[in-house]
Backbone as CSV, one residue per row, in Angstrom:
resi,resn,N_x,N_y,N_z,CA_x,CA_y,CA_z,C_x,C_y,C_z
1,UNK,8.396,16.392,-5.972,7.011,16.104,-6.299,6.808,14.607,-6.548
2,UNK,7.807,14.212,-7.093,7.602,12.440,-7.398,7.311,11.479,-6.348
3,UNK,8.262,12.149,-4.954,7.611,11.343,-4.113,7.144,11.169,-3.159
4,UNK,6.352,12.377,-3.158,5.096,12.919,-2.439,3.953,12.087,-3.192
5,UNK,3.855,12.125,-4.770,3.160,11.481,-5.224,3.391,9.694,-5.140
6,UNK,4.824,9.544,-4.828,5.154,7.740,-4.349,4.285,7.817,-3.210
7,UNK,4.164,8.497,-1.859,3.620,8.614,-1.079,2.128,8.208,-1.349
8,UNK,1.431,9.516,-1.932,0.531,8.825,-2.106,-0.310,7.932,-2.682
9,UNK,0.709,7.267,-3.449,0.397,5.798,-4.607,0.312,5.071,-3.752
10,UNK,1.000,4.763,-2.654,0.932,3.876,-1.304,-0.069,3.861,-0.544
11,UNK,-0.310,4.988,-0.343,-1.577,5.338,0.491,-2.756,4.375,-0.456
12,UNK,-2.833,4.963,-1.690,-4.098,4.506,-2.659,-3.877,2.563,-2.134
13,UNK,-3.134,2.444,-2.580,-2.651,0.884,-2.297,-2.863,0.082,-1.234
14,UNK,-3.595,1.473,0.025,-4.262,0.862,1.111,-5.900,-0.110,0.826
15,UNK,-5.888,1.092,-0.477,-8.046,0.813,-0.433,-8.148,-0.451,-1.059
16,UNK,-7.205,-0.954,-2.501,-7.952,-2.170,-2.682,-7.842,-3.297,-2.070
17,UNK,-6.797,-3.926,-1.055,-7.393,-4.802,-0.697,-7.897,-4.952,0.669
18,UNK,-8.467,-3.785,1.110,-9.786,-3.548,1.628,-11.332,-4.195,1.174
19,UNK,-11.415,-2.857,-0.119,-12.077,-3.260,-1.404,-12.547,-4.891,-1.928
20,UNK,-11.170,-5.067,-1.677,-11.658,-6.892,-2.112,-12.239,-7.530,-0.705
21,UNK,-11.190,-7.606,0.455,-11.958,-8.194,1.851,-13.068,-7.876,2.050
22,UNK,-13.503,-6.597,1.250,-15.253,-6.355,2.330,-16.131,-6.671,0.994
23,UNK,-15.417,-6.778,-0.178,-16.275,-6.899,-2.018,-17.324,-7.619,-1.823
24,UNK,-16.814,-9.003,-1.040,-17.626,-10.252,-1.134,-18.610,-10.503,0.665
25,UNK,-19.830,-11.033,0.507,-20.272,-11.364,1.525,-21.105,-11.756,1.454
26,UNK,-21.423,-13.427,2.543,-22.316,-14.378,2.482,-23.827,-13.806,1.465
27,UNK,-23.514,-12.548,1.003,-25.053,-12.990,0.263,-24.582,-11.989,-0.926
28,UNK,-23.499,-12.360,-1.524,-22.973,-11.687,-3.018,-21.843,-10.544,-2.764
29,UNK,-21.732,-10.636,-3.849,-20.973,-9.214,-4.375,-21.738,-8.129,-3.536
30,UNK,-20.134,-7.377,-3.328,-20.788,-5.936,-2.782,-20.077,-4.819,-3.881
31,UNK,-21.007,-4.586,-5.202,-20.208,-4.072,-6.143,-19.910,-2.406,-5.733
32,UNK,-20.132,-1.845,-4.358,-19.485,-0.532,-3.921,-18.267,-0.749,-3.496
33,UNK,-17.642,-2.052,-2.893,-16.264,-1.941,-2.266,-15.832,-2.361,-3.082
34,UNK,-16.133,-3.000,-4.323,-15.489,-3.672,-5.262,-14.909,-2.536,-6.450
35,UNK,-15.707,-1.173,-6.333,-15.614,-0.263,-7.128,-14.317,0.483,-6.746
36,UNK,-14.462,0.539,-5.189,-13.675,1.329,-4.231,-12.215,0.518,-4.808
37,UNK,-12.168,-0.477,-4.737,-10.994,-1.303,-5.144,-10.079,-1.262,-6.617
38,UNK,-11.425,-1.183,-7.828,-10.787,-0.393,-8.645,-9.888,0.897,-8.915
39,UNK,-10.765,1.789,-8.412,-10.899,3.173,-7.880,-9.073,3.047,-7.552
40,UNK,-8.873,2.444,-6.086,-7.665,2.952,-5.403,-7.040,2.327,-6.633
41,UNK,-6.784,0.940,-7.298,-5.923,0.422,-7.670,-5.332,1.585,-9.438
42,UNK,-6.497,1.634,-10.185,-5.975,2.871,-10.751,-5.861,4.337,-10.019
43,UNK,-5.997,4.506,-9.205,-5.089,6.045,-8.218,-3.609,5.928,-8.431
44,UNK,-3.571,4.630,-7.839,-2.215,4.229,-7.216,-1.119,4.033,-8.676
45,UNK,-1.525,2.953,-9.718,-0.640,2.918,-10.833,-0.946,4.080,-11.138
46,UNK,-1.679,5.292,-11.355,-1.210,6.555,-11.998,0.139,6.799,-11.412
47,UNK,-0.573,7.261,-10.101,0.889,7.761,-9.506,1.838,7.368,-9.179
48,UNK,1.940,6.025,-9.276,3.124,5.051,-9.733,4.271,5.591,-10.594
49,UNK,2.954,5.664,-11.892,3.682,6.332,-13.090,4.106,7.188,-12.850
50,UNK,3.474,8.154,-12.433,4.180,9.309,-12.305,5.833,9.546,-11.457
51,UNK,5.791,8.461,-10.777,6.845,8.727,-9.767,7.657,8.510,-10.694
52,UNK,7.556,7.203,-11.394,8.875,6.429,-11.868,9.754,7.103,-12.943
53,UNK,9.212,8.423,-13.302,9.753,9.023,-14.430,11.068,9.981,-13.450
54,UNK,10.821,9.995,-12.681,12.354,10.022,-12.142,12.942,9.515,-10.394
55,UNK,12.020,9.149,-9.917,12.532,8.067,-8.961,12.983,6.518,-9.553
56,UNK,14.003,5.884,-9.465,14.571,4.423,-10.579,12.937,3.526,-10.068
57,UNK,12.625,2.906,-11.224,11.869,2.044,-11.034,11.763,0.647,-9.869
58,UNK,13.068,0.402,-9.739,13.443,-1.021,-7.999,12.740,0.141,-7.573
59,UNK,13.469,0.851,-6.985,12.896,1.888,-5.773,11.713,1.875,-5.581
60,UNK,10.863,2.932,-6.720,9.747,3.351,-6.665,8.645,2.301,-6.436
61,UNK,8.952,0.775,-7.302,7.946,-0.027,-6.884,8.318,-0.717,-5.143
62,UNK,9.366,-1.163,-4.838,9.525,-1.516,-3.605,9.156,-0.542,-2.562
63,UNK,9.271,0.806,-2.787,8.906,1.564,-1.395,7.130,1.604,-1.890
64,UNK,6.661,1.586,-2.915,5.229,1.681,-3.302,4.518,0.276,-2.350
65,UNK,5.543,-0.615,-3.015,3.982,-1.803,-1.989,4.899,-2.021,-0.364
66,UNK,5.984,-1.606,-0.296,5.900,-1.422,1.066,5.428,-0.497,2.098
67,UNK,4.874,0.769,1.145,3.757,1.230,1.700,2.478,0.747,2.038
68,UNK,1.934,0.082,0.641,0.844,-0.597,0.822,0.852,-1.432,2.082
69,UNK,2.083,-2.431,1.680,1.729,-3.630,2.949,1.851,-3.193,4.350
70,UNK,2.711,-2.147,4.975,2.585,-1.991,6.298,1.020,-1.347,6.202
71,UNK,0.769,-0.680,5.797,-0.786,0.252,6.185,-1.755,-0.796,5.656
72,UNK,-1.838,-2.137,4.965,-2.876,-2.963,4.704,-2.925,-3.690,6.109
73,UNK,-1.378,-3.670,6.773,-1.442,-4.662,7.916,-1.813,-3.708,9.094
74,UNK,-1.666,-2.627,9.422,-2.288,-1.496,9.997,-3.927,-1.341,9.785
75,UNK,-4.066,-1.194,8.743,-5.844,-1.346,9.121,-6.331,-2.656,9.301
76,UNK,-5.107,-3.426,9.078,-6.100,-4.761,9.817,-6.123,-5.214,11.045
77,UNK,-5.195,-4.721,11.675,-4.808,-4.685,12.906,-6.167,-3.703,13.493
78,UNK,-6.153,-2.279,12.987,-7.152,-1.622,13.560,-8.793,-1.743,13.374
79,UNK,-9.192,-2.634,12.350,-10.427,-2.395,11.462,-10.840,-4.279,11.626
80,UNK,-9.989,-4.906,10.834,-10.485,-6.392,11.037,-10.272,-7.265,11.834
81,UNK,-9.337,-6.810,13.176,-9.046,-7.468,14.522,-8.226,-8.704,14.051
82,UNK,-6.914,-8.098,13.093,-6.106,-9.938,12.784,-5.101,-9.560,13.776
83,UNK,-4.334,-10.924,14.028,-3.615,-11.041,15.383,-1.967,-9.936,15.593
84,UNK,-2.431,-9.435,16.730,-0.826,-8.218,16.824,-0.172,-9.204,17.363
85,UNK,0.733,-9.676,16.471,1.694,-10.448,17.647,3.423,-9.961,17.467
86,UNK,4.082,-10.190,18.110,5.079,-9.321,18.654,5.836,-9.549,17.108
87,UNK,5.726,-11.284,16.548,6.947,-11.795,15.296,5.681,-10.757,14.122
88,UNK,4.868,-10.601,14.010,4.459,-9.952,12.535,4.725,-8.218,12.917
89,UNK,4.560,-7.328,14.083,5.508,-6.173,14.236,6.907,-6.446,13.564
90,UNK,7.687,-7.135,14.345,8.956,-7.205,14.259,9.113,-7.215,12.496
91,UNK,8.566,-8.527,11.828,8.716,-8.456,10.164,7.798,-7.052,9.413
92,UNK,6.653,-6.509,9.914,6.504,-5.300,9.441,7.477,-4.054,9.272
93,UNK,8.270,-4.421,10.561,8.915,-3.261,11.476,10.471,-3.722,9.927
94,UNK,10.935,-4.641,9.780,11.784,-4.557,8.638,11.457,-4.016,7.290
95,UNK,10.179,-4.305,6.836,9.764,-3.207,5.555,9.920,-2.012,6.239
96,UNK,9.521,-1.279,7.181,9.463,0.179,7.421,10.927,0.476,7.320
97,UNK,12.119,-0.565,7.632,13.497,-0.193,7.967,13.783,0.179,6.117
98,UNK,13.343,-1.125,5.456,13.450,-1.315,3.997,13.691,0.151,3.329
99,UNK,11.930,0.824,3.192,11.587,1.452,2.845,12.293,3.058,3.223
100,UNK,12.596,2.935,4.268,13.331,3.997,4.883,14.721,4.253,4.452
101,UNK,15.586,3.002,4.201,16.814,3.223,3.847,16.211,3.164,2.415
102,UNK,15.538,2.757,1.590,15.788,2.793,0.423,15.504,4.787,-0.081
103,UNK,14.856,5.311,0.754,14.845,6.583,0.334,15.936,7.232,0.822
104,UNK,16.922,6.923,1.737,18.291,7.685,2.354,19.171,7.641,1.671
105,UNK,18.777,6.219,0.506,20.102,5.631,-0.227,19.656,6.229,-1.901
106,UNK,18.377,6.846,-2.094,18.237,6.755,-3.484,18.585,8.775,-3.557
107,UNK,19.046,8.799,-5.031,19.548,9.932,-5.832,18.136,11.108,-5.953
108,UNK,18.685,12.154,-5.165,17.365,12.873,-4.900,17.492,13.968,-6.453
């Protein structure tokens, strides 16, 4: 259950900085994405917490924002058109390796 819920602390960790990129725009605050941003960012430390009570804490936070960061760089790739280029795959493509061995290697 812990890390199904790591899972989806990561996921949450997609929305805020979304939340913040779309918060602001040439004519103010957009206090709905800014909410949205709260919103995910306490989702995510809940279930943070929750994981860490028995996944080790290195772990749980390193596979947590290396969730975040591949899927922040995934919707930006799909949503805000930033550049696919072969060297930011390749360094994404090492967190996914990261994240992967760190769950093969951690005490189930």
């Amino acid at each position: 259950m812990a890390w199904i819920a790591l899972l989806i602390a990561g996921i949450f960790e997609w929305g805020w900085p979304v939340g913040l990129k779309l918060g602001l725009s040439d004519n103010g605050l957009r206090w709905g994405w800014l909410s949205f941003s709260l919103f995910s960012v306490l989702g995510s430390g809940t279930l943070l917490l929750f994981a860490q009570r028995t996944i080790p804490m290195g772990t749980a936070y390193a596979i947590w924002t290396g969730i975040g960061a591949v899927g922040a760089f995934v919707i930006g790739l799909l949503v805000f058109s930033e550049p696919a280029t072969l060297a930011r795959f390749f360094f994404v493509g090492l967190i996914v390796v990261g994240i992967v061995g760190l769950k093969l290697v951690s005490p189930h």
